[in-house]
VEXDRENTI-511457 format. One line per 10 residues: number of its first residue (from 0); their letters; for each residue y negated, x, z negated of C-alpha. Coordinates in nm, 2 decimals. Layout:
N
NUM = a = Y:X:Z | ...
// end
This chain:
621
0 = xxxxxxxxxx = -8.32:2.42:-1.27 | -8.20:2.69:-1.49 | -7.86:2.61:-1.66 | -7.81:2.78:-1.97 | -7.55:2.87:-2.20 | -7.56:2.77:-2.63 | -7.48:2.91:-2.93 | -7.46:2.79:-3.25 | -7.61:2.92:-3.58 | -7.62:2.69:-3.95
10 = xxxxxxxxxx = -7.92:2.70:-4.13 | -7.88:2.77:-4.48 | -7.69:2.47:-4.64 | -7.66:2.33:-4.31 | -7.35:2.19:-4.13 | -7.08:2.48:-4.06 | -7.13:2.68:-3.73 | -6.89:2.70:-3.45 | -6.67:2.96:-3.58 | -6.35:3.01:-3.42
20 = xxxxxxxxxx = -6.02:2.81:-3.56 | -5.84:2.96:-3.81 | -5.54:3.15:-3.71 | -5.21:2.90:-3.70 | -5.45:2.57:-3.71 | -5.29:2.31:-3.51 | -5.40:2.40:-3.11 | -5.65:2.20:-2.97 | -5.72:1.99:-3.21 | -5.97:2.20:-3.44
30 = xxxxxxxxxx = -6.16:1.98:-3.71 | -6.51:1.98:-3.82 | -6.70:1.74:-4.07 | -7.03:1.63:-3.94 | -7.31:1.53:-4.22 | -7.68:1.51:-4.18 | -7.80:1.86:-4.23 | -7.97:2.02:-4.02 | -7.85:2.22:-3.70 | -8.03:2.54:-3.57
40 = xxxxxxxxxx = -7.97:2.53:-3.21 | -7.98:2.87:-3.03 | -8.08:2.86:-2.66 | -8.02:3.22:-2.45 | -8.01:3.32:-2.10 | -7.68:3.22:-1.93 | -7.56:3.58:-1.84 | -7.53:3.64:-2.21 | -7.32:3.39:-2.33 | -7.07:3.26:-2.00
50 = xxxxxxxxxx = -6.73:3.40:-1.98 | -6.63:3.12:-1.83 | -6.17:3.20:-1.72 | -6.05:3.25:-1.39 | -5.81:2.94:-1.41 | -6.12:2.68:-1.44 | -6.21:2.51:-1.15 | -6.62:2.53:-1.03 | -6.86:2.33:-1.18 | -6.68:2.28:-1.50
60 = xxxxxxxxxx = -6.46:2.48:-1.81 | -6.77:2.66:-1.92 | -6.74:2.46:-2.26 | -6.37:2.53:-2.27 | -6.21:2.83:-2.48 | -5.86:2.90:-2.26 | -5.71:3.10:-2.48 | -5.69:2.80:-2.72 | -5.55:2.57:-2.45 | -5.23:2.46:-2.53
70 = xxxxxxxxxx = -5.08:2.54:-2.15 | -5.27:2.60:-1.86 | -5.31:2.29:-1.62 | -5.09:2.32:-1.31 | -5.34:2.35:-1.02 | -5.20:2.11:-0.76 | -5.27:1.97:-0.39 | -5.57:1.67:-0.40 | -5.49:1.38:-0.20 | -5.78:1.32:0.05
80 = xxxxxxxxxx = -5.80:0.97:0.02 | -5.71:0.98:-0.38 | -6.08:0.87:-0.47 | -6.10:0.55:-0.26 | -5.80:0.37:-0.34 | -5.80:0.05:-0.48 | -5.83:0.03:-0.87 | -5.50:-0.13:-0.91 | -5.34:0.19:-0.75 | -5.60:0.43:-1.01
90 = xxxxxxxxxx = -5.46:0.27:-1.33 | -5.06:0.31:-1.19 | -5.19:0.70:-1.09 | -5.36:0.79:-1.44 | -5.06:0.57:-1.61 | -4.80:0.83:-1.46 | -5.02:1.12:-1.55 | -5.12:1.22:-1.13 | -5.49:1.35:-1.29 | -5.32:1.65:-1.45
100 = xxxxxxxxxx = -5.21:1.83:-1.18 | -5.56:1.95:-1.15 | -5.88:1.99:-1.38 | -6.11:1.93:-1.02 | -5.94:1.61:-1.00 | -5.97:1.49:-1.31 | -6.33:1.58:-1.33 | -6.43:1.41:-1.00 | -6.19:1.10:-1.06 | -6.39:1.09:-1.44
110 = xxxxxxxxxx = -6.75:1.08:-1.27 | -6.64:0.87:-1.03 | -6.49:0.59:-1.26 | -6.77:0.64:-1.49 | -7.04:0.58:-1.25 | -6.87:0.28:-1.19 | -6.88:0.09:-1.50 | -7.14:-0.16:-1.51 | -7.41:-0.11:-1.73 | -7.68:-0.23:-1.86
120 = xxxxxxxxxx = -8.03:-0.20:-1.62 | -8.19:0.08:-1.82 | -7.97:0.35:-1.89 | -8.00:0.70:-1.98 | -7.91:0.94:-1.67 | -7.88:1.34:-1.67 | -8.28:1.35:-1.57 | -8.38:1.19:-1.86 | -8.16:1.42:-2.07 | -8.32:1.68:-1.98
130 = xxxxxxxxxx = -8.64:1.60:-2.02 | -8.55:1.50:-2.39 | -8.34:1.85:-2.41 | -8.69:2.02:-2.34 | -8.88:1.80:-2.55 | -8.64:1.89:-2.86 | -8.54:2.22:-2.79 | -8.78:2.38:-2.61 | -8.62:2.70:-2.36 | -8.51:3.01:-2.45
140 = xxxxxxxxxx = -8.59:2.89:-2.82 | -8.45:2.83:-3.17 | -8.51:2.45:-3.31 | -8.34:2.29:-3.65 | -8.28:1.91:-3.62 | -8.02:1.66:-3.78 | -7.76:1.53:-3.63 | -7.73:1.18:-3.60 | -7.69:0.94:-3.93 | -7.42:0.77:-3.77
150 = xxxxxxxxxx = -7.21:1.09:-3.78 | -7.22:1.12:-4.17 | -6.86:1.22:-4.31 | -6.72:1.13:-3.99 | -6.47:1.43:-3.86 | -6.37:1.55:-3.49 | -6.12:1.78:-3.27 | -6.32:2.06:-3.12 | -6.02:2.01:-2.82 | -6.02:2.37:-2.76
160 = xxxxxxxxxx = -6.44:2.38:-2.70 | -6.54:2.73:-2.75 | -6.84:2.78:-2.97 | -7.14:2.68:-2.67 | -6.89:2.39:-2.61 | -6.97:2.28:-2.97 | -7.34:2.35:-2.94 | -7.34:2.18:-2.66 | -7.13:1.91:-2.79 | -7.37:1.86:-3.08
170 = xxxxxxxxxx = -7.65:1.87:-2.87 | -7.55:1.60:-2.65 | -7.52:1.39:-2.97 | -7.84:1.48:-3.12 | -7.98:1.29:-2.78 | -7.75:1.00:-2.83 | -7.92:0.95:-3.16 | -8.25:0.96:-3.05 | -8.23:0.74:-2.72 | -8.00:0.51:-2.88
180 = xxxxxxxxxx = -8.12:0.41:-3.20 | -7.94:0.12:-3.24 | -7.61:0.28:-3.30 | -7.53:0.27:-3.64 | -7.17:0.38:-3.68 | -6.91:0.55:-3.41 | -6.66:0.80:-3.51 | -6.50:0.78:-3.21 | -6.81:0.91:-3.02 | -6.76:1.29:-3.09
190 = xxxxxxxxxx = -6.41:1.28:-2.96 | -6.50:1.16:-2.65 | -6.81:1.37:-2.56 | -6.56:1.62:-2.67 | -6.33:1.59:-2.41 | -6.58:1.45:-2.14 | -6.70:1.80:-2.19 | -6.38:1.98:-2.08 | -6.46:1.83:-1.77 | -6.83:1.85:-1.70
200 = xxxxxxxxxx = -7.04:2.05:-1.48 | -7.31:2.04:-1.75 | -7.45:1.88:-2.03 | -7.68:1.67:-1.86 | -7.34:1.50:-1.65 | -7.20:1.50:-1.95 | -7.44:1.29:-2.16 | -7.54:1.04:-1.85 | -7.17:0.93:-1.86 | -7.10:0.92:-2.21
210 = xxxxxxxxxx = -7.44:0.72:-2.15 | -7.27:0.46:-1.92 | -6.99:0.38:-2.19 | -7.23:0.35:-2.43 | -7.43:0.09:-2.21 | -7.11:-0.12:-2.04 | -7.17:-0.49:-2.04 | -6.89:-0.56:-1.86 | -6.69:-0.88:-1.96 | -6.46:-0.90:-2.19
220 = xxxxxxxxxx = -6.43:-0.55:-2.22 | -6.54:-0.28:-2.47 | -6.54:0.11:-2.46 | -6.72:0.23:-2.77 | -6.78:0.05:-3.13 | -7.09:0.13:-3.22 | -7.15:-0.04:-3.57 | -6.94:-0.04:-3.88 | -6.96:-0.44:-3.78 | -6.79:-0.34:-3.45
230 = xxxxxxxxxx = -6.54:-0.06:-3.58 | -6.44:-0.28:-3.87 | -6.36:-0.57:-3.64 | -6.15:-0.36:-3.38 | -5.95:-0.22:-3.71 | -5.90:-0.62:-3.82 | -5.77:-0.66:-3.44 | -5.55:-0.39:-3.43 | -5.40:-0.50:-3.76 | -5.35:-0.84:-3.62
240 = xxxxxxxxxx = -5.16:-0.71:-3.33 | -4.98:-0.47:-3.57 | -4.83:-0.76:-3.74 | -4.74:-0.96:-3.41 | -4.60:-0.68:-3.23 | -4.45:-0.45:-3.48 | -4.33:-0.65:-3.76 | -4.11:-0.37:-3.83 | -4.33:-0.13:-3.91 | -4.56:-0.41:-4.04
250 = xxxxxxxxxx = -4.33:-0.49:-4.33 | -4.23:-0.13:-4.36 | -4.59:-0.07:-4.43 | -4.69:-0.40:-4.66 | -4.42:-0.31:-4.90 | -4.52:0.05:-4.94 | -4.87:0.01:-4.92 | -5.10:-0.11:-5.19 | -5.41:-0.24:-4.89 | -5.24:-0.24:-4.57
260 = xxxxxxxxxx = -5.57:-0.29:-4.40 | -5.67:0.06:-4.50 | -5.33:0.22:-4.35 | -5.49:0.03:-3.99 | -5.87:0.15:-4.05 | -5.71:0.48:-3.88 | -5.56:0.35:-3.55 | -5.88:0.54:-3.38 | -5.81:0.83:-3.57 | -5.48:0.83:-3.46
270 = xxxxxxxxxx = -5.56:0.90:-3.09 | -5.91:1.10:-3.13 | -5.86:1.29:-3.38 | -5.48:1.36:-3.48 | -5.33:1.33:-3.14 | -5.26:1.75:-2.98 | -5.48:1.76:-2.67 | -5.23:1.73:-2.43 | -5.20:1.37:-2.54 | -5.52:1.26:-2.61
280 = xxxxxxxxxx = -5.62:1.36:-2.25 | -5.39:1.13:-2.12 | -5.47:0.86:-2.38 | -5.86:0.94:-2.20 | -5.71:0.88:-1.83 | -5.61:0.54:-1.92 | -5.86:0.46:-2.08 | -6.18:0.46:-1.89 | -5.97:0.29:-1.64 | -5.90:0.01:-1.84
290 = xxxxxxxxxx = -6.11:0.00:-2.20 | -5.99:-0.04:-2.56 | -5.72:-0.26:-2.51 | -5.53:0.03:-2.39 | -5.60:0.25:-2.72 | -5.43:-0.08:-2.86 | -5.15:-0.05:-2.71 | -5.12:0.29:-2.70 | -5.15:0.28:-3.11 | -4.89:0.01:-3.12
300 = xxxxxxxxxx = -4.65:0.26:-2.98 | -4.75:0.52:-3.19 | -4.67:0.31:-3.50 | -4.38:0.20:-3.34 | -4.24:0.53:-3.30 | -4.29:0.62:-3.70 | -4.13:0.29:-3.79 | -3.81:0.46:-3.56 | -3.83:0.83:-3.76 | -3.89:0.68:-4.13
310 = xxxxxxxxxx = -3.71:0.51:-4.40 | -3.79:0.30:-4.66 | -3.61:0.47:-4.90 | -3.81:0.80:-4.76 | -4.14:0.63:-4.78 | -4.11:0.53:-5.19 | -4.42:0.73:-5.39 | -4.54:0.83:-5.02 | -4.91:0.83:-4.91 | -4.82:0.58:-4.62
320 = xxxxxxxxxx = -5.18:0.71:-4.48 | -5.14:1.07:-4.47 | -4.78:1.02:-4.37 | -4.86:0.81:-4.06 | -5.13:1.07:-3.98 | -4.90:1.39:-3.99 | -4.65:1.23:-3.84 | -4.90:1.15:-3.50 | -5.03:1.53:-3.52 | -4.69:1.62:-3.46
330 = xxxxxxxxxx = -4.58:1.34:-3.21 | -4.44:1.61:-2.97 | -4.15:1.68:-3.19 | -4.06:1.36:-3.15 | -4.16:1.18:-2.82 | -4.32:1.30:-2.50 | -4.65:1.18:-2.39 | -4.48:1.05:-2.09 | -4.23:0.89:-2.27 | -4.50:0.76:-2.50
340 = xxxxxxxxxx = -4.74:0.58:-2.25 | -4.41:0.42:-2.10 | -4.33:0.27:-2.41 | -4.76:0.14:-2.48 | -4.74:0.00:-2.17 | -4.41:-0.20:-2.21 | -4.59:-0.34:-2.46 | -4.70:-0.70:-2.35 | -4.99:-0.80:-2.53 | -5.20:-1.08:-2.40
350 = xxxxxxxxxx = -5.55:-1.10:-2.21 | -5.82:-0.89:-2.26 | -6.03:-1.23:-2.30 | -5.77:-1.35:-2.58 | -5.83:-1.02:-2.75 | -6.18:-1.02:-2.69 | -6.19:-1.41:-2.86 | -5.95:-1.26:-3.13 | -6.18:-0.94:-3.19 | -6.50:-1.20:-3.20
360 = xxxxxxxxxx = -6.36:-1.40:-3.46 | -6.31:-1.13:-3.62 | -6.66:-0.98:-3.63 | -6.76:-1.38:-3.72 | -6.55:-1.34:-4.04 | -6.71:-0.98:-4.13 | -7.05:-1.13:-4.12 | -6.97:-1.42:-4.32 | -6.83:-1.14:-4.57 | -7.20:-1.03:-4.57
370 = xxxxxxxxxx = -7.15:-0.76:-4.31 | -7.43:-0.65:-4.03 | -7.53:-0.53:-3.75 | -7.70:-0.20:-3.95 | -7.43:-0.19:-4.23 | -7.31:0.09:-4.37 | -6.96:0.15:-4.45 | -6.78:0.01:-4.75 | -6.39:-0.07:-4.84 | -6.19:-0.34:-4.80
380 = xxxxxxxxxx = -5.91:-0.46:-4.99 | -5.63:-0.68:-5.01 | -5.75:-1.01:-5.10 | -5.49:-1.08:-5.34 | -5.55:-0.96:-5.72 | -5.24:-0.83:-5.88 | -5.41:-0.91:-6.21 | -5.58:-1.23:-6.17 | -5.34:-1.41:-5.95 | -5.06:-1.66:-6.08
390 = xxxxxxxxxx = -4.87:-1.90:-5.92 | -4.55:-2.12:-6.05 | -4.32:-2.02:-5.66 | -4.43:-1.69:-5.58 | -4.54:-1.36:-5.77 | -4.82:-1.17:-5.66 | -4.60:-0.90:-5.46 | -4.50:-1.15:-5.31 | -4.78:-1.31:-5.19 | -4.94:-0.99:-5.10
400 = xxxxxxxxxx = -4.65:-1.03:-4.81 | -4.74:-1.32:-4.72 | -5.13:-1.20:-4.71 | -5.07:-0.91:-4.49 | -4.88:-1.15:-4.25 | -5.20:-1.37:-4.20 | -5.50:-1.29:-3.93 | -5.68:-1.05:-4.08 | -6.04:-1.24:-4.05 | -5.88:-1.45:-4.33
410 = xxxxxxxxxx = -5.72:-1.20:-4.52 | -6.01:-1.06:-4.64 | -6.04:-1.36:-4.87 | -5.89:-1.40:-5.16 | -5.63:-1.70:-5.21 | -5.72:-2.05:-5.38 | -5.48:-2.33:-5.47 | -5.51:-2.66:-5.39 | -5.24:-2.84:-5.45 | -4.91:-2.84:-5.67
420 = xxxxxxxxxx = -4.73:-3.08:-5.69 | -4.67:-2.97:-6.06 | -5.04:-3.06:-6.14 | -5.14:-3.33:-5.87 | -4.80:-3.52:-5.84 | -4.58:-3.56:-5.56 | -4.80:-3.76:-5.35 | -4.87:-3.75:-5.01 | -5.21:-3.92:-5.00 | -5.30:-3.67:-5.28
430 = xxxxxxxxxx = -5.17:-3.40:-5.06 | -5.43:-3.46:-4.79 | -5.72:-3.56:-5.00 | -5.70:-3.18:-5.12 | -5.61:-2.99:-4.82 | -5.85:-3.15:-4.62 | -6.17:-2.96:-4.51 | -5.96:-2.62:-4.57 | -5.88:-2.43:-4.22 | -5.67:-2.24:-4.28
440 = xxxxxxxxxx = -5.44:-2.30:-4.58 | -5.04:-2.18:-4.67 | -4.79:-2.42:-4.75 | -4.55:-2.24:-5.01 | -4.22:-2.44:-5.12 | -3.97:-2.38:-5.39 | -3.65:-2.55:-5.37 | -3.43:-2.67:-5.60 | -3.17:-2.40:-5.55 | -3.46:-2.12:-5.62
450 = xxxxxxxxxx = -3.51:-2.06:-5.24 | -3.89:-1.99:-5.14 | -4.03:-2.05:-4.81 | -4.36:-2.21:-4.60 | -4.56:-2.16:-4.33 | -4.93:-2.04:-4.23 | -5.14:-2.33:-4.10 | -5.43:-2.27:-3.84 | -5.60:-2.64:-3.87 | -5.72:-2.91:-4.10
460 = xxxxxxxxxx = -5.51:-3.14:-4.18 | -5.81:-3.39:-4.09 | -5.70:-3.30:-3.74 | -5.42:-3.56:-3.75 | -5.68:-3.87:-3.77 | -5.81:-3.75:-3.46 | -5.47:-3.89:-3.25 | -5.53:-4.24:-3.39 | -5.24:-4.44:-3.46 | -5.00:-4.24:-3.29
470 = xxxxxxxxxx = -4.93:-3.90:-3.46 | -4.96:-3.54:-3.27 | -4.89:-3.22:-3.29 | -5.22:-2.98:-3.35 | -5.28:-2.60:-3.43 | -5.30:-2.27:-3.27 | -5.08:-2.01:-3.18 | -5.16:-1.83:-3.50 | -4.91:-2.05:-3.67 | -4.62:-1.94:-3.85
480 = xxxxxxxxxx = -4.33:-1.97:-4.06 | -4.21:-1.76:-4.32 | -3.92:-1.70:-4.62 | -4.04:-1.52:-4.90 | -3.63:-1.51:-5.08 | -3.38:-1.44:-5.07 | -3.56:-1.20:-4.80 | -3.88:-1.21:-4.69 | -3.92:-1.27:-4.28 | -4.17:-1.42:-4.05
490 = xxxxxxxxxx = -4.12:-1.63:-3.75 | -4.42:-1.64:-3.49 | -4.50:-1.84:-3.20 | -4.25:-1.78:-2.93 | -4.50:-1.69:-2.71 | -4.60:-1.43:-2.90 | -4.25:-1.23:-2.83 | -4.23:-1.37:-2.47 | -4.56:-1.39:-2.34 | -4.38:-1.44:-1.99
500 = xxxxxxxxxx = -4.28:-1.80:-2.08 | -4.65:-1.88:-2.04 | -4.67:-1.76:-1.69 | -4.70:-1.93:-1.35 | -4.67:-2.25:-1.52 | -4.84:-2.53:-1.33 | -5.03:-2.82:-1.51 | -4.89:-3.08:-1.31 | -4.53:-2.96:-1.40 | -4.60:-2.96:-1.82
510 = xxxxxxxxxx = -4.44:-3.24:-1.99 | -4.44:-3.35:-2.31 | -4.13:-3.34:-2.56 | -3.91:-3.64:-2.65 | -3.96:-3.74:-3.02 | -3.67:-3.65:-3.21 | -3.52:-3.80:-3.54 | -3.54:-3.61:-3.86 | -3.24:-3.52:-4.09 | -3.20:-3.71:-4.43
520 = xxxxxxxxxx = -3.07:-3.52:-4.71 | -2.72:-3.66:-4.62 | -2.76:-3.51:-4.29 | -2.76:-3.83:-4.10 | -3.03:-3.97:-3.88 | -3.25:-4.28:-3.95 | -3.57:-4.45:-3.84 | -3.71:-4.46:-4.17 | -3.71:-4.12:-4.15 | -3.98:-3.90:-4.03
530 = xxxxxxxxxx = -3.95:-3.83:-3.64 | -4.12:-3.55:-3.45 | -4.43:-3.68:-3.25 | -4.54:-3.60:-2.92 | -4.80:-3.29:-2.86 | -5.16:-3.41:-2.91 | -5.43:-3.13:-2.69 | -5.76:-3.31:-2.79 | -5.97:-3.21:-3.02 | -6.11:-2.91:-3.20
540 = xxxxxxxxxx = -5.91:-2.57:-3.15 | -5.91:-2.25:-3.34 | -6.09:-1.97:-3.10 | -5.81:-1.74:-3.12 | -5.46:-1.82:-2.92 | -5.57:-2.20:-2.84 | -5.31:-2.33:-2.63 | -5.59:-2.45:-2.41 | -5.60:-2.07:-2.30 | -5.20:-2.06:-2.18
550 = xxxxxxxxxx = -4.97:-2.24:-1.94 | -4.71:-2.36:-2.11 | -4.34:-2.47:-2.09 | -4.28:-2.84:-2.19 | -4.00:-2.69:-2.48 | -4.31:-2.46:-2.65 | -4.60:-2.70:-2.58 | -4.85:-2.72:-2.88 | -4.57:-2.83:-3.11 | -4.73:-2.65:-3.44
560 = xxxxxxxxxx = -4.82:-2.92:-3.73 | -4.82:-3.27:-3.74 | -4.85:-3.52:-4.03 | -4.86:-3.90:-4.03 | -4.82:-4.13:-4.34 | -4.47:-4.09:-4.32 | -4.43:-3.71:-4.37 | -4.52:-3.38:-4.24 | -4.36:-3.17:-3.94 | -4.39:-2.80:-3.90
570 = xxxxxxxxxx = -4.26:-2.69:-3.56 | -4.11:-2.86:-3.27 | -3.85:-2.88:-2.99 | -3.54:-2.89:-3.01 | -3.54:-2.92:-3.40 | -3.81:-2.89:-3.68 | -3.91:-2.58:-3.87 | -3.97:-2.76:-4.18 | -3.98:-3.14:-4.25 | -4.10:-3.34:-4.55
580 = xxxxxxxxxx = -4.11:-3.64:-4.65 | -4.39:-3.91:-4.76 | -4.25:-3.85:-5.13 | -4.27:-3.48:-5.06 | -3.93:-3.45:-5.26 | -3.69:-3.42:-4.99 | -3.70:-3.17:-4.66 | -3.54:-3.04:-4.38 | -3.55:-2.74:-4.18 | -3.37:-2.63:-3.86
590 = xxxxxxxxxx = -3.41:-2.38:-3.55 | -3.67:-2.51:-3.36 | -3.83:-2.37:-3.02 | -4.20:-2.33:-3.07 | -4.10:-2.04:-3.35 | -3.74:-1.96:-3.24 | -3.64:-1.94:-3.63 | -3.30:-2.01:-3.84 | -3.26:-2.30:-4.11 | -3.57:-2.10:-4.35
600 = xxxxxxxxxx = -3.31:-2.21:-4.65 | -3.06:-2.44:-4.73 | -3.11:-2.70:-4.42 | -3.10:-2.97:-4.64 | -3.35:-2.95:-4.99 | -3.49:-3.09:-5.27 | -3.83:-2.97:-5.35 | -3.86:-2.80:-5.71 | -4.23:-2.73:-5.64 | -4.46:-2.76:-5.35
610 = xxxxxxxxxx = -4.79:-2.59:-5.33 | -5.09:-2.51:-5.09 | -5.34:-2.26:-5.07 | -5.68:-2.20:-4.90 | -5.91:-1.92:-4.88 | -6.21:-1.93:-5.07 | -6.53:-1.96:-4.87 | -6.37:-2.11:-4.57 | -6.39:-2.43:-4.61 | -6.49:-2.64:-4.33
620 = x = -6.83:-2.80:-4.39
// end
């Protein structure tokens, strides 16, 4: 079949043509805006267009402009036996960077893993392309068509493409629109034909595995968002391991930005967009090896890194969002990719399945925000209304902190107070009548000495009933205690830090904790004051970090929230997070081993106000 080489022209008001980069833009990662107008695609003879270098291996780097390419790729000896080892070995190869040494290799290793991923039964191949190239385009022709809706404002590296790398690149996408309809929004999908086309011996290889990441259904594991449902929930997700893993930068980035959920929107940007080449290519390796959970952790690192070259101080009247982004484009002044992916993959983040679960819940909480399958895209903001919002223990700074410390499928909704103790009396009784049926809700405490603390709780408090007489400890990982001043910190599930402690644990061996006595405000011990119950497993859990999912150390066992008629108990072992008694008047707080926190205030307090608060439209019908 004749191969041919493209060119590109723009119609009159069309999208811009494939002009070379601007002198002095930043290599390899050219830009271009894609909207809907139309593209006049030029088809000629391949004689008049190929020039392909020298330095490009056969088969593929017709698409590829080498004077643009930051370095030329070391060509290196192949291993014989590279392609068949076990995939175990792959990941540790393309983790250490082994595909660069040659662009053959990495262009057989790509088609190889890619024609690997499972898919779903009818999927697009490179004979089908072609027949819908020739149905569209004709040969030897010129033809205008749009590209794809789902490409409207969204922006892309060229990586170097020379201008029939572009055609082709936006011929390839043209297809994707018309043999997957259901795609409604992916800006990360130009990036990566992009790239795949560095590497391709033609179009048509080209499109049939951008085709097979398109059509994975393999479990538990995604490649390519293709909705603004999808997108939005992998931004929620990568906010939510943001805030577990790099509290740091986390905070850094609450108190200097107005909608900290914006700042995460970019993650994907961050690697497919602003990374150099050099790096993204690697970020690619790993990638189709092991799916989006290492663009997580590869982000993670990224953000980590700017938390280590910024300030606060350096940050005040900053555009956190254009910071963060200038700062990746120019991530080799300040780490090596090398160094980089070392650092992601130190990184220990749980299961793909729990961040599947966590990224589903996610998507759950978009829809019930009135998002769809076939929605288009729209802003979020901070749930919290500087304006509207008024409580008696915290001001709303403050409990925009506290918002952008809580699971993002939650933060999207904006608080709602249910009880004060200023309004409904200190009461107990009163305290669960008006909790009850919320999931989740935040427990915010004002002492008597003007101290401010609390904690996030995962459950209803109707959970306790469910133990009977005896009272147990129920929750999810998700958890967490918190001071809001004199400083603002958080304290998460130990696990969360040390994932390792969860390991290799055998059922048989878990045991449950010893009740222990609770402090009275004299700091002596007593029966008739609240003790710590034992850890109660039954019964409804949260979908996201369930403690049925983890093998646990007696010491950390489910020991989250508990109440009884005599009190309520945040954390367990070894000591209590934060006590209260059945007056809710006098509490307690300690170091405890299921968050690993200090005394959150003076350990022993009287209560100047006591408040909780849910989040409208989740309460459990």
């Amino acid at each position: 079949m004749l191969q041919v080489g493209l060119s590109l022209h723009s119609s009159p008001g069309g999208a811009p043509g494939a002009s070379p980069m601007a002198e002095g833009e930043n290599v390899g990662t050219g830009q271009e805006m894609f909207g809907s107008s139309p593209v006049t695609i030029v088809i000629t003879p391949e004689a008049d267009t190929w020039g392909t270098d020298s330095s490009s291996c056969l088969g593929c780097g017709q698409f590829v402009d080498w004077d643009r390419m930051p370095d030329p790729e070391h060509q290196g000896h192949i291993p014989q036996d590279i392609l068949s080892k076990p995939l175990k070995e792959l990941k540790k190869l393309a983790r250490e960077g082994c595909w660069a040494v040659s662009r053959g290799l990495r262009a057989q290793v790509y088609h190889q893993l890619l024609q690997q991923v499972p898919c779903r039964r009818v999927t697009p191949d490179a004979p089908v392309y072609r027949d819908v190239v020739s149905r569209l385009f004709g040969k030897l022709s010129v033809s205008s068509h749009p590209l794809p809706e789902f490409l409207e404002g969204c922006s892309m590296p060229t990586y170097c493409l020379n201008p029939e790398g572009v055609t082709a690149l936006k011929k390839i996408l043209i297809c994707v629109g018309n043999l997957f309809p259901d795609i409604t929004y992916s800006p990360i999908l130009p990036s990566l034909v992009a790239l795949l086309l560095h590497y391709s011996e033609d179009e048509a290889q080209c499109f049939e595995n951008i085709s097979r990441l398109l059509s994975s259904n393999a479990p538990h594991t995604s490649y390519i968002d293709q909705s603004f449902l999808a997108h939005q929930a992998s931004c929620m997700t990568f906010g939510d391991l943001a805030n577990k893993h790099c509290p740091a930068a986390h905070k850094l980035i609450a108190g200097t930005s107005e909608n900290v959920f914006e700042v995460y929107s970019e993650w994907l940007s961050w690697l497919f967009q602003d990374l150099p080449f050099r790096y993204a290519i690697r970020v690619f390796d790993v990638y189709l090896l092991e799916g989006q959970k290492v663009l997580y952790r590869i982000a993670l690192a990224l953000l980590k890194q700017y938390r280590l070259s910024v300030t606060s101080p350096e940050l005040e009247g900053t555009d956190i969002k254009a910071d963060l982004q200038a700062f990746v484009q120019n991530i080799a002044e300040h780490v090596s990719v090398d160094k980089l992916l070392e650092r992601a993959f130190g990184i220990r983040l749980f299961s793909r399945k729990e961040i599947w679960l966590l990224q589903m819940a996610n998507r759950k909480a978009l829809m019930e925000r009135g998002i769809n399958m076939v929605q288009s895209r729209q802003s979020f903001h901070l749930a919290v209304d500087v304006q509207s919002f008024s409580s008696s223990s915290v001001t709303a700074q403050e409990m925009r902190i506290i918002w952008s410390w809580i699971p993002e499928r939650f933060s999207l909704f904006p608080p709602l107070l249910l009880f004060s103790t200023s309004e409904d009396g200190c009461s107990l009784q009163r305290f669960y009548t008006c909790c009850e049926g919320y999931e989740p809700t935040v427990l915010l405490i004002k002492t008597a000495e003007g101290e401010v603390c609390g904690a996030f709780l995962s459950s209803d408090w109707s959970e306790r009933k469910k133990s009977g007489t005896t009272s147990g400890f129920f929750g999810t990982g998700e958890c967490f205690v918190f001071t809001v001043r004199p400083k603002a910190e958080k304290y998460e599930w130990v696990l969360i830090k040390k994932p390792e402690l969860a390991k290799a644990v055998p059922r048989s061996r878990q045991r449950s904790p010893s009740p222990l006595p609770c402090s009275s405000p004299d700091g002596s011990t007593s029966s008739n004051h609240l003790t710590v119950p034992v850890p109660q497993r039954k019964g409804r859990l949260s979908p996201f970090l369930a403690i049925r999912h983890f093998l646990l150390p007696s010491k950390t066992a489910s020991m989250f929230m508990s109440g009884s008629q005599e009190g309520i108990v945040i954390g367990g072992g070894g000591g209590q997070a934060l006590s209260l008694d059945a007056n809710l008047l006098w509490g307690h707080t300690e170091h405890c081993e299921t968050f690993d926190n200090p005394p959150l205030c003076q350990e022993n307090f009287k209560v100047q106000l006591l408040e909780v608060w849910g989040f409208q439209n989740t309460k459990v019908l």
